[in-house]
C-alpha positions in Angstrom: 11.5 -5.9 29.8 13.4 -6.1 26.6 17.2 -6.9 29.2 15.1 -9.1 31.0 14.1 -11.7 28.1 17.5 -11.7 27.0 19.0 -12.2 30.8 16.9 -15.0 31.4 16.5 -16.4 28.3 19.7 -15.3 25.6 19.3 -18.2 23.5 15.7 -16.3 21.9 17.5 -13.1 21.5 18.3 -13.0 18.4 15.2 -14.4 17.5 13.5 -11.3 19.8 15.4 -8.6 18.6 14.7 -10.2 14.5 10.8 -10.0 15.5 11.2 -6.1 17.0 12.8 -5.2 14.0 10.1 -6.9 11.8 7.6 -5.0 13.8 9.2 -1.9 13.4 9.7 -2.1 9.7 6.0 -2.8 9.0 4.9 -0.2 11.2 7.3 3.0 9.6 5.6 1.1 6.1 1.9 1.3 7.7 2.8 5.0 8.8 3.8 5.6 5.2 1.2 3.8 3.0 -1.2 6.4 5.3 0.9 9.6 5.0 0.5 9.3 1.4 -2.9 8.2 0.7 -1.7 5.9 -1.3 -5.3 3.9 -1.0 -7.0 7.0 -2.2 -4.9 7.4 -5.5 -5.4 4.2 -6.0 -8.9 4.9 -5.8 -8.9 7.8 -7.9 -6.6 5.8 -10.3 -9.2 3.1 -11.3 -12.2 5.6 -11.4 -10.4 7.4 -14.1 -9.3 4.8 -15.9 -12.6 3.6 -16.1 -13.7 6.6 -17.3 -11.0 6.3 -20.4 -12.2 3.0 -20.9 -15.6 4.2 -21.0 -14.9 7.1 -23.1 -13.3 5.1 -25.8 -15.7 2.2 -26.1 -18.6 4.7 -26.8 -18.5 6.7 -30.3 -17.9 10.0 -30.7 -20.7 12.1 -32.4 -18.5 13.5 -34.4 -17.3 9.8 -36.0 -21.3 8.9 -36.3 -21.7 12.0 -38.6 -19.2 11.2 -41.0 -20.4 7.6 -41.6 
């Protein structure tokens, strides 16, 4: 298919072969974004950063009792 587009058509080759590439590209990078989980971590990420945040905007007991 690929020899054909460019036999009868060569002036959108290089435009073809830019677009497989492109496609290529993204799709290794979609294959790796999911390999790593990197949506998880993310995930886990802002749940325990929200936790910190949490943690520090509440007073310990220990602080309380010395006031």
């Amino acid at each position: 298919m690929r020899l054909y587009i460019i036999k009868r058509n060569p002036g959108v080759a290089e435009h073809y072969l830019a677009a497989c590439a492109h496609i290529e590209h993204f799709m290794e990078y979609r294959q790796i974004v999911r390999d790593q989980k990197i949506e998880s971590q993310l995930e886990e990420f802002l749940t325990h950063e929200a936790e910190v945040q949490l943690k520090s905007a509440v007073p310990s007991k220990t602080a309380a009792l010395q006031h």
